[in-house]
C-alpha positions as CSV (number, residue, x, y, z in Angstrom):
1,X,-27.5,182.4,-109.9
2,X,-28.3,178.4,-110.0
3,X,-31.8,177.7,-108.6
4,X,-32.2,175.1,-105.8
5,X,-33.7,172.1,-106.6
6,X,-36.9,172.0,-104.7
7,X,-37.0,169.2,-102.7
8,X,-40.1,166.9,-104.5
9,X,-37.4,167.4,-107.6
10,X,-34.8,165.8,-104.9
11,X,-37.5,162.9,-104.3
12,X,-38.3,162.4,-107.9
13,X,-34.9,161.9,-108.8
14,X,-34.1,159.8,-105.9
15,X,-37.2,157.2,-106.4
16,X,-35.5,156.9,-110.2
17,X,-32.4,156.0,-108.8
18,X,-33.7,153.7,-106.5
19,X,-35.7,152.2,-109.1
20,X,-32.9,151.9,-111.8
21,X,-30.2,150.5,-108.9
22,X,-33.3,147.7,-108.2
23,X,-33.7,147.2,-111.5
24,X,-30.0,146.6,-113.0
25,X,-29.7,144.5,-109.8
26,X,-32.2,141.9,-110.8
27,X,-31.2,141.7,-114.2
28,X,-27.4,140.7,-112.8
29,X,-29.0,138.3,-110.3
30,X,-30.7,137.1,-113.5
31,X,-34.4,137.5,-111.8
32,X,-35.3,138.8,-115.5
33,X,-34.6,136.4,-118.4
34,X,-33.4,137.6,-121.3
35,X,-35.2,138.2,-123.6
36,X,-37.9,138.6,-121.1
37,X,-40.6,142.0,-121.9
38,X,-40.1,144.6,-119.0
39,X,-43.8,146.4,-119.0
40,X,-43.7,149.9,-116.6
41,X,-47.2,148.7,-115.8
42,X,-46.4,145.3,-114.2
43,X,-42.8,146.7,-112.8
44,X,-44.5,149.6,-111.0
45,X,-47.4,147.2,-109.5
46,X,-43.9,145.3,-108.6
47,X,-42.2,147.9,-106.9
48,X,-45.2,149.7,-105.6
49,X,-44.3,152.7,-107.6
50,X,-46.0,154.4,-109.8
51,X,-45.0,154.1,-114.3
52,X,-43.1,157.9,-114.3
53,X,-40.2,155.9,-112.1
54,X,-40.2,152.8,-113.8
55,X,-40.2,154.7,-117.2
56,X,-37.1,157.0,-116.4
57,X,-35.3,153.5,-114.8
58,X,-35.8,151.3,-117.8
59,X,-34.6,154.2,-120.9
60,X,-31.5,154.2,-118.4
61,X,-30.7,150.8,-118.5
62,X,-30.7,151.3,-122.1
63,X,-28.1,153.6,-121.7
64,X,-26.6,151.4,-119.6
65,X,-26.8,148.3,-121.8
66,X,-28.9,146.1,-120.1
67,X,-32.2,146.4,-122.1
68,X,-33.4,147.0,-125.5
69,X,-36.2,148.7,-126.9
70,X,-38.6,149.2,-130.2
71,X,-41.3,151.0,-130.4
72,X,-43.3,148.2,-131.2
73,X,-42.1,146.1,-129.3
74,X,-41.4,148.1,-126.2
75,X,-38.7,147.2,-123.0
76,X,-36.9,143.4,-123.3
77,X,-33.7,142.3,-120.9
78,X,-31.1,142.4,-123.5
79,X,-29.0,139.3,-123.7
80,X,-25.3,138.7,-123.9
81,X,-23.3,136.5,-126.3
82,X,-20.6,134.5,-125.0
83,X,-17.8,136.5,-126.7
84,X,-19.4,139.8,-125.1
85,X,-18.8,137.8,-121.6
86,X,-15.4,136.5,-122.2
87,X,-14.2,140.1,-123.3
88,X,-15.7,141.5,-120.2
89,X,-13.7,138.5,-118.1
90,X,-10.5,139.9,-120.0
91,X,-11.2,143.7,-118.9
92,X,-11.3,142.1,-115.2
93,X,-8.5,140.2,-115.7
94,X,-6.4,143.2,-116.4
95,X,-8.1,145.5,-114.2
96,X,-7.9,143.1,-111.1
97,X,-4.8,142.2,-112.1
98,X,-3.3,145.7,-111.7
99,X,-5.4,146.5,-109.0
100,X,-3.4,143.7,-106.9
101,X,-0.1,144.9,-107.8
102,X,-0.8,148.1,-106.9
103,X,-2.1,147.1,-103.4
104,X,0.7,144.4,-102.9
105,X,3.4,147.8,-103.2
106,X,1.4,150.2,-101.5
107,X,0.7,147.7,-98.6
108,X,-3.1,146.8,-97.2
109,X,-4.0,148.5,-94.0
110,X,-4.7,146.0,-91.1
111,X,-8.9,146.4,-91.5
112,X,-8.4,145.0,-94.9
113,X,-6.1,142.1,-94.1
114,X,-8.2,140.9,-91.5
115,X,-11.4,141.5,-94.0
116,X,-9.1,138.8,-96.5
117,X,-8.3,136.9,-93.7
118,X,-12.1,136.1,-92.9
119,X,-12.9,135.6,-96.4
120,X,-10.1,133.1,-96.6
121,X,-11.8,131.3,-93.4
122,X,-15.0,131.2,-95.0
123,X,-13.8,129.9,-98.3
124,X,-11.9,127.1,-96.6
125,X,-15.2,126.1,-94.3
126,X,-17.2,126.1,-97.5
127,X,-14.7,123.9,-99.3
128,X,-13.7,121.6,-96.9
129,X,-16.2,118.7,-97.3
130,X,-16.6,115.8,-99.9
131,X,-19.5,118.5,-101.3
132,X,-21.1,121.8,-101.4
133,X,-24.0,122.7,-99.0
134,X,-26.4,124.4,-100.6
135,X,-26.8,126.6,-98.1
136,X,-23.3,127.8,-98.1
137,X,-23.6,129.6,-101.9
138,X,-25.3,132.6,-101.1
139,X,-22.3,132.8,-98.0
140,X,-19.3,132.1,-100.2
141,X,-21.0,134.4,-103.2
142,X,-21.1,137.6,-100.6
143,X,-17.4,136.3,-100.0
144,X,-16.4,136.8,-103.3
145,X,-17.7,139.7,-103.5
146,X,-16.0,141.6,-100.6
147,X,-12.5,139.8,-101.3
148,X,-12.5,141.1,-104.8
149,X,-13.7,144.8,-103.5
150,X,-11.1,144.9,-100.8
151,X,-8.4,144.3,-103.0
152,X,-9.8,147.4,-104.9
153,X,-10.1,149.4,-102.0
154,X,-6.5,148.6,-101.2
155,X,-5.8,149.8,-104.5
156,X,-6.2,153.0,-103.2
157,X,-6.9,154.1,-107.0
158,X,-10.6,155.3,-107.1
159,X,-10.8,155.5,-111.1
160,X,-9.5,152.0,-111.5
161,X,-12.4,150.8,-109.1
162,X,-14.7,152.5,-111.1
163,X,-13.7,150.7,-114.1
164,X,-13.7,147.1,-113.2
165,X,-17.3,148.1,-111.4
166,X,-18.0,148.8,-115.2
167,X,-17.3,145.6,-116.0
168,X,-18.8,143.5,-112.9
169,X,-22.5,145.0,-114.5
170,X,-22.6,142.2,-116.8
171,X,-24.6,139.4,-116.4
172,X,-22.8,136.3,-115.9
173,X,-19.5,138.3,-115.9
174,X,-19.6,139.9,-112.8
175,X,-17.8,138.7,-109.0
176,X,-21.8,138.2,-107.7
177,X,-21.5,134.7,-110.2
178,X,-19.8,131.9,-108.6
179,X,-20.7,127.6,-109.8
180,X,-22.0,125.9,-107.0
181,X,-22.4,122.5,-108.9
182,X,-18.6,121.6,-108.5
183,X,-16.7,121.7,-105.9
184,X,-13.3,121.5,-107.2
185,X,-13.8,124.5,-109.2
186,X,-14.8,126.0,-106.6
187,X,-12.1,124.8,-104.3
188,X,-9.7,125.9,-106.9
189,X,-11.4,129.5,-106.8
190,X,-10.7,129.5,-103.0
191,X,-6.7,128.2,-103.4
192,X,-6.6,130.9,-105.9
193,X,-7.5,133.6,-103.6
194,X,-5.3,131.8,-101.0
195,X,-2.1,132.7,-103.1
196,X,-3.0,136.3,-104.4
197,X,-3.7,137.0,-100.8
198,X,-0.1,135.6,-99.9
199,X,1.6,137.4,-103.0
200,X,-0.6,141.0,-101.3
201,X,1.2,140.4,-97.8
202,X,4.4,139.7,-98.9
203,X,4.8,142.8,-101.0
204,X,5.2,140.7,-104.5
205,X,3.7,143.1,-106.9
206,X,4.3,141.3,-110.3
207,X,3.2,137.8,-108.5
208,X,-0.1,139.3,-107.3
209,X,-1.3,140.6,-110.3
210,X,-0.4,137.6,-112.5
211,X,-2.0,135.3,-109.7
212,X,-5.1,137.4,-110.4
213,X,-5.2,137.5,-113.8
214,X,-4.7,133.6,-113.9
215,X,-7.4,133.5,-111.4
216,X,-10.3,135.3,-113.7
217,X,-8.9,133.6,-116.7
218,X,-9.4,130.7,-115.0
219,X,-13.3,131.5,-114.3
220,X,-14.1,132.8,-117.9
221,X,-12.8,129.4,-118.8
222,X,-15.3,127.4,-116.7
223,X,-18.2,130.1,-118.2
224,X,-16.8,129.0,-121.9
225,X,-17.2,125.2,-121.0
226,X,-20.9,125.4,-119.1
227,X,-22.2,128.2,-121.5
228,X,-24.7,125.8,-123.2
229,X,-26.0,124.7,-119.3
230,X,-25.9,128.8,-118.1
231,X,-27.6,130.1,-121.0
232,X,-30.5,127.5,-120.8
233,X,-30.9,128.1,-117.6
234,X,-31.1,132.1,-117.7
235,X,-33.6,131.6,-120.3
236,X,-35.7,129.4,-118.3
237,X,-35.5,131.9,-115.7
238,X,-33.2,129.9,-112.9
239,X,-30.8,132.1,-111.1
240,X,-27.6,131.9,-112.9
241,X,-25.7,132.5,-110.1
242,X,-26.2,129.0,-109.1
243,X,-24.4,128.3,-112.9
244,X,-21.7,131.0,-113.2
């Protein structure tokens, strides 16, 4: 008979998870450069944790992908080449794409039409002037963000969610990156989501999923043209989000 896990075993294994989830989370918001040495000494004075945490957290996110390690050089945030990110784009494409079509035939239940709705509201508020307002990025990023995830929700395929969450934990190729130093591509992102929504409610499985894949084809194409800009500015430790 399986023992039970006593519950500072529970705790242990919860503070890692906590720590790791923190962790991947600031190397996607590009908080860490890369390139940049992660040391559990300074990371645990960060998260006021102590190293056995930080430790099990950062030989994760090896596992994971998102940082190297020698032993003598230690922990560094691993960086991405541009192919690496416009392969990842082309997973999306495809995963999004199908993820549409299958939502446009089941049909989205009216909490998630009404989600797309508001997202579409906020999208046109933050597009409408001559400019962008700074202060509308982080509110059009969080946007992003739940338009793409309802349309996986509506799905109603849990696997294929998993899959394109996969490939969102990529830095620089995940929905959190959105350029908020034009706003025509930006306003284009917004028509874009515009018409997959319409293709959604009218049912139009094949148009939905094309409109999609057009749409994050569209996006890896702006990160191909600013890499130069959003590399330099990851290394130097500026959030990319404000460049991808």
């Amino acid at each position: 008979m399986a023992s039970t896990p006593s519950a500072p075993r529970l705790a242990s294994v919860t503070r890692v998870e906590a720590v790791t989830a923190r962790l991947r989370n600031a190397i996607l918001a590009g908080a860490y450069q890369p390139g940049q040495r992660l040391t559990e000494l300074a990371l645990a004075e960060e998260m006021q944790t102590s190293r056995t945490p930080v430790t099990a957290a950062l030989k994760a996110l090896v596992e994971q992908g998102f940082v190297l390690y020698a032993s003598n050089r230690g922990y560094w945030v691993r960086e991405f080449s541009l192919q690496e990110v416009l392969e990842a784009y082309e997973i999306r494409g495809s995963l999004e794409g199908l993820a549409c079509r299958l939502a446009a035939e089941r049909g989205l239940p009216p909490p998630l039409i009404a989600l797309m709705e508001r997202c579409i509201e906020i999208g046109e508020r933050t597009t409408a002037g001559a400019a962008l307002a700074a202060e509308d990025h982080a509110v059009y990023q969080q946007m992003n963000v739940e338009f793409h995830t309802a349309i996986l929700d509506g799905s109603g395929n849990r696997q294929l969610c998993g899959y394109v969450r996969k490939a969102n934990e990529m830095p620089i190729a995940s929905d959190r990156m959105v350029l908020w130093t034009s706003r025509d591509i930006v306003r284009r992102s917004h028509d874009s989501h515009v018409r997959v929504l319409d293709a959604i409610r009218r049912g139009q499985g094949t148009r939905a999923e094309m409109l999609m894949r057009e749409h994050i084809h569209e996006a890896a194409q702006v990160i191909e043209q600013h890499w130069p800009e959003i590399l330099s500015r990851a290394r130097h430790g500026t959030d990319t989000r404000d460049a991808a």
